[in-house]
Backbone as CSV, one residue per row, in Angstrom:
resi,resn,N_x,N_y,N_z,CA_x,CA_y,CA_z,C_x,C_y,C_z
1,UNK,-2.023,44.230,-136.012,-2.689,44.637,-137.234,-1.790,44.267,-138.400
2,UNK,-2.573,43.423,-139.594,-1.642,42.928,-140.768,-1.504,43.996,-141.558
3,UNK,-0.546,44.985,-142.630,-0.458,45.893,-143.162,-0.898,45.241,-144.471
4,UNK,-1.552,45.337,-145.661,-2.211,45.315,-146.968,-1.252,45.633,-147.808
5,UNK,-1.191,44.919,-148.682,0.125,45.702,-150.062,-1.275,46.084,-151.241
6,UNK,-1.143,47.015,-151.813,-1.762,47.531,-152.924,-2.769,47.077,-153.494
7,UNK,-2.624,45.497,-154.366,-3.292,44.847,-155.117,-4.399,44.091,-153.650
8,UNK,-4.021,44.325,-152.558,-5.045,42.991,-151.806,-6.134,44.733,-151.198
9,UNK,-5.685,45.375,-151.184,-6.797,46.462,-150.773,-7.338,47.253,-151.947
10,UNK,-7.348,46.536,-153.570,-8.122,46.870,-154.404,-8.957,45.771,-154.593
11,UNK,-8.527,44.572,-153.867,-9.400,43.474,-154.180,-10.662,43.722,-153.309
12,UNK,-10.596,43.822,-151.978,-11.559,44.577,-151.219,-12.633,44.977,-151.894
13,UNK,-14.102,44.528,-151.102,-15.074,44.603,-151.696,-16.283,45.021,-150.482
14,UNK,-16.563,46.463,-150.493,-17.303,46.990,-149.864,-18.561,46.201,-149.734
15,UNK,-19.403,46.275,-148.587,-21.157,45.979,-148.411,-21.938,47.595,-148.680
16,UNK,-21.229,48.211,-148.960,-22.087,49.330,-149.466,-23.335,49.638,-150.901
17,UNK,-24.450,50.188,-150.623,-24.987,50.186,-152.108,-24.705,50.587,-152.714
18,UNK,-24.722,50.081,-154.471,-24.141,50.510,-155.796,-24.809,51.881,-156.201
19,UNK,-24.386,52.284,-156.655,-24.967,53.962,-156.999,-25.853,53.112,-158.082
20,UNK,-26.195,52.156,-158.985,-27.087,51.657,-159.851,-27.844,50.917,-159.395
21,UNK,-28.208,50.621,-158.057,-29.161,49.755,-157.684,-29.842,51.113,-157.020
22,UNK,-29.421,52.217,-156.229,-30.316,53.593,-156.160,-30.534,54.305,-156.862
23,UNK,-29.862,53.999,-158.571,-30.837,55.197,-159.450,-31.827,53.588,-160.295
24,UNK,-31.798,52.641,-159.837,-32.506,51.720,-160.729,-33.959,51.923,-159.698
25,UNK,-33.838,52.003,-158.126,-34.820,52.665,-157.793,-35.770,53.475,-157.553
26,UNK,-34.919,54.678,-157.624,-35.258,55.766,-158.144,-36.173,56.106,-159.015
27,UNK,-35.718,55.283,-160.247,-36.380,55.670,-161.341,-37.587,54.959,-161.428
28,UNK,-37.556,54.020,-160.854,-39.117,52.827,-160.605,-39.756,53.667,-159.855
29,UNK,-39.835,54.437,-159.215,-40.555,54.949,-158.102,-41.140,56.351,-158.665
30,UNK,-39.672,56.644,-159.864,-40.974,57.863,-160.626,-41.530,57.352,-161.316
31,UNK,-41.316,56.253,-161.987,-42.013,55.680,-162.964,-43.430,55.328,-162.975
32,UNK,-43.325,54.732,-161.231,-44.417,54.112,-161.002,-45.234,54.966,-160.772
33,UNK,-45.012,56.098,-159.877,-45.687,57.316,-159.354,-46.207,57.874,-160.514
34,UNK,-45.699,57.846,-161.829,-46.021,58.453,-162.919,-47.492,58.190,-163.750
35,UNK,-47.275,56.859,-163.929,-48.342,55.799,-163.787,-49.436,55.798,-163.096
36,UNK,-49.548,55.639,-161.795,-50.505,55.987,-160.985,-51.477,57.371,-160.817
37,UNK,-50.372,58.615,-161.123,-50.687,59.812,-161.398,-51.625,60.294,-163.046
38,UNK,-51.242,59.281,-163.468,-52.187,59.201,-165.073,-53.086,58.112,-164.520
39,UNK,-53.626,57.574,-164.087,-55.127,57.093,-163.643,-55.667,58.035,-162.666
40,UNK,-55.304,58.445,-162.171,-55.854,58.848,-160.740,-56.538,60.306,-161.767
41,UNK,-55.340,61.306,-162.142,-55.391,62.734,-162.961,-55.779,62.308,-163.953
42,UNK,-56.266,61.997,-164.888,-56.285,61.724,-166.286,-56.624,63.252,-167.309
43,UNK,-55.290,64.221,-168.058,-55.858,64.908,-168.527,-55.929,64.523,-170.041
44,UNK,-56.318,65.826,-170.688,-56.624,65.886,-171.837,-55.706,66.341,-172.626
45,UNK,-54.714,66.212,-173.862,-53.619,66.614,-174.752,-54.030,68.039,-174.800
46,UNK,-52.912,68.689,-174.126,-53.084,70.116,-174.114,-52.475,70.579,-176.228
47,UNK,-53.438,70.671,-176.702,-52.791,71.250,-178.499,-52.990,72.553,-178.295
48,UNK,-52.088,73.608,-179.001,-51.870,74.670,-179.100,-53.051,74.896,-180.522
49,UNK,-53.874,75.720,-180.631,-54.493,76.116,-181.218,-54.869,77.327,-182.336
């Protein structure tokens, strides 16, 4: 086993997902759901009266 000095095990580059590619999904998925939920529900502007 080769031992790593400092700078070569910060160079290291995980295959793990970016925490911004799961909230960039995330948010498409409420977005979209959101969307869909205003055709499907369609209400009326609730005004205080």
């Amino acid at each position: 086993m080769q031992e790593l000095k400092k700078d070569e095990m910060q160079s290291i580059k995980g295959g793990g997902i970016s925490i911004w590619i799961v909230t960039g999904i995330s948010v498409a998925i409420v977005f979209i759901s959101g969307i869909i939920d205003g055709f499907v529900r369609p209400q009326e502007c609730q005004s205080k009266k």
